[in-house]
C-alpha positions in Angstrom: 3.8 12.2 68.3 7.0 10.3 69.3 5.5 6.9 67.7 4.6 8.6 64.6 8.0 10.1 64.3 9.6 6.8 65.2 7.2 5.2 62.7 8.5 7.4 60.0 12.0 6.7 61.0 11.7 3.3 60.5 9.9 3.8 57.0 12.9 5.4 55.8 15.1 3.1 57.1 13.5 0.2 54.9 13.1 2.2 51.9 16.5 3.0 52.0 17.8 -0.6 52.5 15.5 -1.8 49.9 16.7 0.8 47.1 20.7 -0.2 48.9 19.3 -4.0 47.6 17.9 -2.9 44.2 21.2 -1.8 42.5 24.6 -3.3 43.6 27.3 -0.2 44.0 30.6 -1.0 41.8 33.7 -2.6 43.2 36.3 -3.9 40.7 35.9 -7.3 40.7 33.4 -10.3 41.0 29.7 -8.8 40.8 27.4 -9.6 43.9 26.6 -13.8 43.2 28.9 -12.9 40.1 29.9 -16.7 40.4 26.0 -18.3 40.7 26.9 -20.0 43.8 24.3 -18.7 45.1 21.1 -20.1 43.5 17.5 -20.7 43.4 15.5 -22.7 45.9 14.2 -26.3 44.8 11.1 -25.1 45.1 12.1 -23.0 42.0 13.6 -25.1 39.6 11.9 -27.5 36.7 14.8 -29.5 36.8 17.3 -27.8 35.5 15.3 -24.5 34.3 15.4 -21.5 36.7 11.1 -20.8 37.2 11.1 -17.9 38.9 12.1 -14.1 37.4 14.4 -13.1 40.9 14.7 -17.1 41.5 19.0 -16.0 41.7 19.8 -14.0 44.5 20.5 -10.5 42.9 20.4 -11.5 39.5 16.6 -10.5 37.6 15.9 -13.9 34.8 13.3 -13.9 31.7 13.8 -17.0 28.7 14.8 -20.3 28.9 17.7 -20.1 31.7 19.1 -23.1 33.6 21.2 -23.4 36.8 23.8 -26.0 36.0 26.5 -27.8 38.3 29.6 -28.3 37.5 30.3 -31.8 36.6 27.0 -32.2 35.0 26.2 -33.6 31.8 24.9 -31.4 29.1 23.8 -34.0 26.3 26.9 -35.4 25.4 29.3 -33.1 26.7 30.8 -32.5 30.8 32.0 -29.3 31.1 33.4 -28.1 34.6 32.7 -24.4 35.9 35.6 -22.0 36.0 34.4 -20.0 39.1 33.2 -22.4 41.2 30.5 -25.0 41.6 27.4 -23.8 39.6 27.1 -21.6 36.3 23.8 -20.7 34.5 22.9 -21.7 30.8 20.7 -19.5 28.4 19.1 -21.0 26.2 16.5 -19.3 23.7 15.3 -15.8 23.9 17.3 -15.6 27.4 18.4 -13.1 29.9 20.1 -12.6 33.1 20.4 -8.9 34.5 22.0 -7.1 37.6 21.7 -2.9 38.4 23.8 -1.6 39.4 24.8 1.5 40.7 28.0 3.7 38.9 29.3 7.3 38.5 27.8 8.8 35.0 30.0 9.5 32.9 32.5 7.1 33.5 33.6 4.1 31.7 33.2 0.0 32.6 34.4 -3.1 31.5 32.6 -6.0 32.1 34.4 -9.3 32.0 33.1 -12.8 32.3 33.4 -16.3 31.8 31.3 -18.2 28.7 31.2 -21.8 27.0 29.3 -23.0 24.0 27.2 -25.9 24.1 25.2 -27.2 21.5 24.9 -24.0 19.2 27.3 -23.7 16.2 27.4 -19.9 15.7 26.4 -18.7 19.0 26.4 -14.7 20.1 25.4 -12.5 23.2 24.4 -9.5 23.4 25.7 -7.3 26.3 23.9 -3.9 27.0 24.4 -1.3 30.4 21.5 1.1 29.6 21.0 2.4 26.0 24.8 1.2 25.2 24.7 -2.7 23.8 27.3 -4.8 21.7 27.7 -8.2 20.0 29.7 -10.7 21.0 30.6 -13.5 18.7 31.8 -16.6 20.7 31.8 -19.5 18.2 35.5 -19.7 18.5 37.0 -21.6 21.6 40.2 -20.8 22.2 41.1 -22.7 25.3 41.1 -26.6 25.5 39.0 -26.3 28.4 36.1 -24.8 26.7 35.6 -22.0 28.2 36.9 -18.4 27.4 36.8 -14.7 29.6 35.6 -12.3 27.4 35.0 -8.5 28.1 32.9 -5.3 26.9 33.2 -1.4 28.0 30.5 0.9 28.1 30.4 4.5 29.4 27.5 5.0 32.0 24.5 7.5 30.5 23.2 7.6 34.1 24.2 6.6 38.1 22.2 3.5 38.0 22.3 0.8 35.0 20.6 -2.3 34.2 23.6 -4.6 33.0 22.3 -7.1 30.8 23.4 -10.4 28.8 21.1 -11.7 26.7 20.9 -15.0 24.3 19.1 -14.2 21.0 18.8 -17.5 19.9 16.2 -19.5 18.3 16.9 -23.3 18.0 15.4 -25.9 17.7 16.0 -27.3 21.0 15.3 -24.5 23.9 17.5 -24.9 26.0 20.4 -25.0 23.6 22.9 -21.9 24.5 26.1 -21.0 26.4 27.1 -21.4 29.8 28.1 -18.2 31.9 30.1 -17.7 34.9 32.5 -15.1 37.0 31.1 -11.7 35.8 33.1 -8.6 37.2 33.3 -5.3 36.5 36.1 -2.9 36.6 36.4 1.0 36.2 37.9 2.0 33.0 40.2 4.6 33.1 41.9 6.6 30.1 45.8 6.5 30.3 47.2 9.9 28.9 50.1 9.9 26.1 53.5 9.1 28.5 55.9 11.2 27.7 58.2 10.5 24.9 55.3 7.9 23.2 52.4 10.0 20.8 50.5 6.4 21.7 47.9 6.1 24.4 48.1 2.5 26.5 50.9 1.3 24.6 52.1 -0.7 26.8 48.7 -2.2 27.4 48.7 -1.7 31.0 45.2 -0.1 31.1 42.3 -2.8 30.1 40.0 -5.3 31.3 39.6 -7.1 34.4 41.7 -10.8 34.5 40.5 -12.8 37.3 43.3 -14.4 39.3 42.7 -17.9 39.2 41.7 -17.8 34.9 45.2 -18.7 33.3 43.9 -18.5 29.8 43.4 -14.4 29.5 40.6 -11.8 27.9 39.3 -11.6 24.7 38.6 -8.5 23.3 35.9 -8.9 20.9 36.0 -6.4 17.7 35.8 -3.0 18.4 35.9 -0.4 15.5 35.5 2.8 18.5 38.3 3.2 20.1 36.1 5.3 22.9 34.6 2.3 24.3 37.3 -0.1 23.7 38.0 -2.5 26.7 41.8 -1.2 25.6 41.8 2.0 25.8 43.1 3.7 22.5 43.0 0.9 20.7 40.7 -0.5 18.0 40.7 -4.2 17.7 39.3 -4.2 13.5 37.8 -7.8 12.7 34.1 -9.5 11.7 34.2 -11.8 14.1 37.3 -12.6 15.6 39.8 -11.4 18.7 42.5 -10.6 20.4 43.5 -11.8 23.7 44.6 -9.5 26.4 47.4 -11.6 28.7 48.9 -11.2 32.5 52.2 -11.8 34.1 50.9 -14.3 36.6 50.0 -16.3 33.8 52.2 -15.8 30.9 55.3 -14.0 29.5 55.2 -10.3 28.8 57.8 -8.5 27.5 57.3 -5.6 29.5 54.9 -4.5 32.9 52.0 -6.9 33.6 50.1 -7.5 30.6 50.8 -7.8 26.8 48.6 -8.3 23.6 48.5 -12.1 21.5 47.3 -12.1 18.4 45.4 -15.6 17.6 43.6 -15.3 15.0 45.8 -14.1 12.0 44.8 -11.9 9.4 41.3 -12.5 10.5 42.3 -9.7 13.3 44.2 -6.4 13.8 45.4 -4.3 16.5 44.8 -0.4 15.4 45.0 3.0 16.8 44.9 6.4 15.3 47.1 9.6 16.1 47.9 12.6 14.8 50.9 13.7 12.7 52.1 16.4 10.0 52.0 15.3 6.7 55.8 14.6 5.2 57.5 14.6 8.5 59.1 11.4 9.9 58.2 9.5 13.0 59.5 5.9 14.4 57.3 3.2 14.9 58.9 0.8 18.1 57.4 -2.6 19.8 58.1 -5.8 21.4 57.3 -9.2 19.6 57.2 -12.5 21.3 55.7 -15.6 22.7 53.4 -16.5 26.0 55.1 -18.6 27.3 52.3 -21.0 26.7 53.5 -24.0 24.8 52.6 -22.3 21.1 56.2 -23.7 19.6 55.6 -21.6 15.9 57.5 -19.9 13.5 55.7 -16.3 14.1 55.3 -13.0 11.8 54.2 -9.6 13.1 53.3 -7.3 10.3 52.8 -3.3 11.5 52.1 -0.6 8.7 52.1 3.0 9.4 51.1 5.5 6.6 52.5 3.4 3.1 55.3 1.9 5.2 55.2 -1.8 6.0 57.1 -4.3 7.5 57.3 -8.2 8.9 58.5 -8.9 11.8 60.1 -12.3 12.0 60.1 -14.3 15.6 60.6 -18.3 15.9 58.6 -19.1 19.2 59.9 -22.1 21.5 56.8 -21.8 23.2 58.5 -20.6 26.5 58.8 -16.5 26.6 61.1 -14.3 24.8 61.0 -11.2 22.9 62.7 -8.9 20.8 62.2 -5.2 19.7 61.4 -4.0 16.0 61.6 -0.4 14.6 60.1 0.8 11.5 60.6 4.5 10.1 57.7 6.1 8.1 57.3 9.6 6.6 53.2 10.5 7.2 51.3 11.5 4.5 48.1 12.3 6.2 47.6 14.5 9.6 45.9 11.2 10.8 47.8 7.9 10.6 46.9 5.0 11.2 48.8 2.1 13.0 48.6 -1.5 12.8 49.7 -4.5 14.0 48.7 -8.1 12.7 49.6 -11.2 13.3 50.8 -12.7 9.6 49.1 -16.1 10.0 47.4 -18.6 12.5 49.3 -20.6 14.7 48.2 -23.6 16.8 49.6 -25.5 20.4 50.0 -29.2 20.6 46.3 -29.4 22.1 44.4 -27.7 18.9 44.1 -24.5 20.4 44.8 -21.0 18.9 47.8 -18.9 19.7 50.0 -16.3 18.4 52.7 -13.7 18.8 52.4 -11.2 21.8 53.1 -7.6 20.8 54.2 -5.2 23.4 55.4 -1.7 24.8 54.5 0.5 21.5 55.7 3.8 21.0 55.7 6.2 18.2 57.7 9.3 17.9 59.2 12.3 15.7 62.7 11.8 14.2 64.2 14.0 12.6 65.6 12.6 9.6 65.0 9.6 7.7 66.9 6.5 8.5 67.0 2.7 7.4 64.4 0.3 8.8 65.6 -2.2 11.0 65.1 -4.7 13.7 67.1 -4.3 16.5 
């Protein structure tokens, strides 16, 4: 009777490790083999091409995926990996996926690393579960060639497939973007501070920034601001971004990270708050520069209700900032504001840039006054 108990015991004790192995628990930060540097055996690679489906430790494969090294030649192009040694490619109809176990109900961010190769108008689809979105990464913004982006979803259950998934159908198979560094971080919703009817308007709430990427986050469009990877925020475009930025890396005008608007018009910064029709309120922000070399003469528009103003900054390309003010009377109980960059600006090396907005807060005033700059 002992044996069989102790048989029993043991039973459990494998089934438990092996459902421990089948979903990876949450962490903020790097996902388990996040990085690819652990990979397949030779035994299960046609050169390049990843043969088996669980051929990457905890990482589940269908499509045309590769396992490429940094260094190596893809056609005519070298591109190096930005988190470490080895990234994956997908090419058509490809897939890579991870479970992974979260609390229901909350909210994730997923953030990783991705560079086009051959394809002109490239996208990936990103789904956790029955939530999915489109990513558009045809733009490169960084000379490297390779740009973070992010996504948020809320978790419909404790345990989620996250997926990213290549749709494409060209002519050569294997032609799609590299990936690399995927982490996750838990999303949580800032409440209004006190004094400020905004929520995040400092921007100190939103998407994982690995330590060692100087270039940022992209924050793909998003037209919900319930599952925006900035919490409160919509980011309204077809195709384009806005990039979320960090003190290690760049000049913010106030706390750790900022918003920089690169790609113009194309692009704006929205969120939507409640006020009372004919009553004054007082629209506040930062505008600056990175501090990363974009030397342009800048203009941040922000419209609230039918108000509107520019916002005029001349960037040396090394940090700076200045506050701007605009006083609106609402006309709806919902008002929308926005903030846009007026046009596109380039550094010396072809890449996009733009102004950084910062620390914006709306509130009540009594009476109507002047717009001004201050």
């Amino acid at each position: 009777m002992a044996d069989i108990m102790s048989s029993r015991c043991v039973a459990l004790l494998l089934l438990v490790s092996v459902a421990a192995q089948a979903a990876s628990g949450v962490t903020d930060g790097l996902l388990p083999n996040g990085n690819f540097e652990q990979g397949p055996a030779k035994s299960e690679l046609n050169g390049t091409r990843v043969t088996g489906k669980n051929s990457i430790p905890n990482w589940e494969i269908s499509g045309f995926v590769e396992y490429i090294g940094s260094g190596q030649q893809l056609d005519d192009m070298i591109l190096p990996v930005p988190g470490g040694a080895w990234a994956v490619r997908l090419g058509n109809d490809a897939t890579i996926r991870q479970q992974l176990s979260v609390t229901r109900r909350g909210y994730y961010t997923i953030t990783f690393a991705a560079a086009r190769t051959c394809a002109q108008a490239d996208t990936l689809n990103v789904s956790a579960g029955p939530e999915s979105g489109v990513l558009p990464i045809q733009t490169v913004y960084t000379s490297s060639g390779w740009d973070s982006y992010c996504w948020t979803f809320k978790a419909r259950h404790s345990t989620v497939w996250l997926s990213i998934h290549h749709p494409g159908h060209e002519d050569d198979p294997a032609c799609g973007p590299l990936i690399d560094s995927i982490a996750i971080k838990t999303l949580r919703s800032p409440p209004r501070p006190k004094g400020n009817m905004l929520r995040n308007g400092d921007f100190e709430e939103g998407p994982f920034i690995f330590p060692n990427t100087p270039w940022g986050v992209l924050v793909p469009p998003m037209m919900e601001d319930v599952h925006s990877p900035l919490p409160g925020w919509m980011i309204m475009s077809d195709t384009k971004v806005v990039k979320y930025v960090d003190s290690p890396h760049h000049v913010v005008p106030h706390g750790s990270y900022a918003v920089e608007l690169v790609a113009g018009r194309e692009t704006a910064l929205v969120q939507e708050v409640s006020t009372t029709p004919g009553k004054w309120y007082a629209l506040s922000f930062s505008v600056g520069d990175a501090g990363n070399g974009c030397q342009e003469s800048m203009i941040v528009e922000a419209y609230a209700a039918r108000s509107r103003m520019q916002v005029p900054y001349s960037s040396r390309g090394t940090g700076g900032s200045k506050r701007a003010r605009l006083e609106f009377a609402a006309v709806d109980k919902v008002t929308r504001v926005v903030l846009q960059s007026d046009n596109h600006h380039m550094k010396h090396d072809g890449t996009l840039c733009g102004p950084v907005v910062d620390d914006v807060s709306l509130v009540s005033v009594r009476k109507h006054a002047a717009r001004r700059l201050l």
